[in-house]
VEXMI-764703 format. One line per field, with one value per residue (C-alpha): x, y, z; residue in three letters; residue number from 1. Coordinates in Angstrom, 3 decimals, decimal comma, m for minus. Each point is the difference from the previous one (the first is absolute). Layout:
u c(X:...)
v c(Y:...)
w c(Z:...)
residuo c(ALA:...)
num c(NUM:...)
***
This chain:
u c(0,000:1,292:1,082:m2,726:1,386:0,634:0,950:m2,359:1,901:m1,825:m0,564:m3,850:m1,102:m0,691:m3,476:m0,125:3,524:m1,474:m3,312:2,644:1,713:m3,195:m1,620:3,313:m0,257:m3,648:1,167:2,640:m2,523:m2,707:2,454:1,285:m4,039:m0,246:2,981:m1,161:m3,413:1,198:2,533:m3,019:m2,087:2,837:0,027:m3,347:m0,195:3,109:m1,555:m2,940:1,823:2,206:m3,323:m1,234:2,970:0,234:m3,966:0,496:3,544:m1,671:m3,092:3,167:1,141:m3,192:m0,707:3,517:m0,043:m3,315:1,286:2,755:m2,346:m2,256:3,501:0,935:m3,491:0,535:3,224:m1,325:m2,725:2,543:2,378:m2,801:m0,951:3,484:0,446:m3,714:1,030:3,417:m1,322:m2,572:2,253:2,174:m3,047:m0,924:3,419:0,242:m2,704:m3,329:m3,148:m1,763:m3,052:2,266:1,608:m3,542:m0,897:3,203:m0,516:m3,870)
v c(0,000:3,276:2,701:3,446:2,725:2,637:m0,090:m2,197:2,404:2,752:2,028:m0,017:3,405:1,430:1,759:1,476:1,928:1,103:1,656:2,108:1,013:1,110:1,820:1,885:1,371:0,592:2,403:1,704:0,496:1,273:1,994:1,859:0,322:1,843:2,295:0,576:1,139:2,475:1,392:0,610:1,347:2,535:0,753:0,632:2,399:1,612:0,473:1,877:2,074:1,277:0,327:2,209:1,871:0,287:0,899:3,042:1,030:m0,155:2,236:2,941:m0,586:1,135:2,518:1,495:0,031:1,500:2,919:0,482:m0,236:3,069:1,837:m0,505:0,858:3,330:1,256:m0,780:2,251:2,475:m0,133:0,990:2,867:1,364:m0,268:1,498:2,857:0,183:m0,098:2,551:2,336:m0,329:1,443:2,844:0,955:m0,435:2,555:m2,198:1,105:m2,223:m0,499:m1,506:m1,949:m1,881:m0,475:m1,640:m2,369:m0,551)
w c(0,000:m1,099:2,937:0,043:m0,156:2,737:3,968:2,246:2,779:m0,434:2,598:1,750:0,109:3,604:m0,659:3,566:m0,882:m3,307:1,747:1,844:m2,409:m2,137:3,083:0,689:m3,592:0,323:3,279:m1,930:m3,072:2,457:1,662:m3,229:m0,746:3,073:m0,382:m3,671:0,941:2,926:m2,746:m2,404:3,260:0,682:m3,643:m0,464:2,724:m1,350:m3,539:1,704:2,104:m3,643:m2,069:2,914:m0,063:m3,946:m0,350:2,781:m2,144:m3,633:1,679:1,546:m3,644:m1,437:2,301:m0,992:m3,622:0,345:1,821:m1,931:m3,304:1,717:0,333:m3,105:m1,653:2,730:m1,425:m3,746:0,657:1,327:m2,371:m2,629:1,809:0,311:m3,519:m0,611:1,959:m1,554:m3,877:1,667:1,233:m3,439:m2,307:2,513:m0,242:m3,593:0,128:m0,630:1,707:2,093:m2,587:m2,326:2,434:0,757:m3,781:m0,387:2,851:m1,439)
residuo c(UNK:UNK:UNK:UNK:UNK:UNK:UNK:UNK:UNK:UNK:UNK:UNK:UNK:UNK:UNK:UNK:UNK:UNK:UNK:UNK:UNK:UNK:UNK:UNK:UNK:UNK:UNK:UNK:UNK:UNK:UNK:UNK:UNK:UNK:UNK:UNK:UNK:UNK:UNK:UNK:UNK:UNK:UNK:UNK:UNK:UNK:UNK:UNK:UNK:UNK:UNK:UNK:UNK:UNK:UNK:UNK:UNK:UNK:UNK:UNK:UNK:UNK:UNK:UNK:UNK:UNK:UNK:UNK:UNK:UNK:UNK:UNK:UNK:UNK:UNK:UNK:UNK:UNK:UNK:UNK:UNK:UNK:UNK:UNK:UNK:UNK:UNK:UNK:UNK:UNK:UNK:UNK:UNK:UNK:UNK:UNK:UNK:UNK:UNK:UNK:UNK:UNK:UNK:UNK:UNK:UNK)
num c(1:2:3:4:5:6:7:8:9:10:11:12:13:14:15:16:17:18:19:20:21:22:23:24:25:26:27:28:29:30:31:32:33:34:35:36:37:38:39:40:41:42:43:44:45:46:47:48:49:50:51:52:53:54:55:56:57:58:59:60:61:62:63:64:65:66:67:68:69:70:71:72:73:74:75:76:77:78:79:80:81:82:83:84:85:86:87:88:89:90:91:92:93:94:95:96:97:98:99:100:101:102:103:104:105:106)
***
């Protein structure tokens, strides 16, 4: 009779050693779970505590560049009327009468 093939010494497996071994992974998994999900926790609060900050710093933003828009519009404004008054003052010295200084602007 031919010889099979293989060891007949194998070793017997010692199920009691593999259950520890699995159920100290499944601690460290669960562990790392659990340190994961605080992470994320800490996160999230994080990320809500920024977004309040950034919504309250876009809103100063507006309110600045609308202010500075009304000054600008202000010394537009200005800056016409000092050259109204200069072109103005040019033809009444140039010897125009008022009268014709009012049809021209018409």
């Amino acid at each position: 009779m031919p010889r099979t093939k293989g060891s007949k010494n194998r070793p017997k497996s010692d199920i009691a050693s593999q259950i520890a071994e699995k159920q100290s992974v499944i601690q460290t998994l669960t562990a790392e779970v659990e340190a994961i999900q605080k992470d994320i926790e800490e996160k999230k609060a994080n990320l809500k505590t920024k977004k309040s900050e950034l919504k309250s710093a876009e809103k100063e933003v507006a309110k600045l560049e609308a202010k500075k828009a009304k000054a600008d519009q202000k010394a537009a404004e200005e800056a016409k009327k000092a050259e109204a008054e200069a072109v103005l003052k040019k033809l009444l010295a140039g010897g125009m009468r008022a009268d014709e200084i009012l049809e021209k602007l018409k």
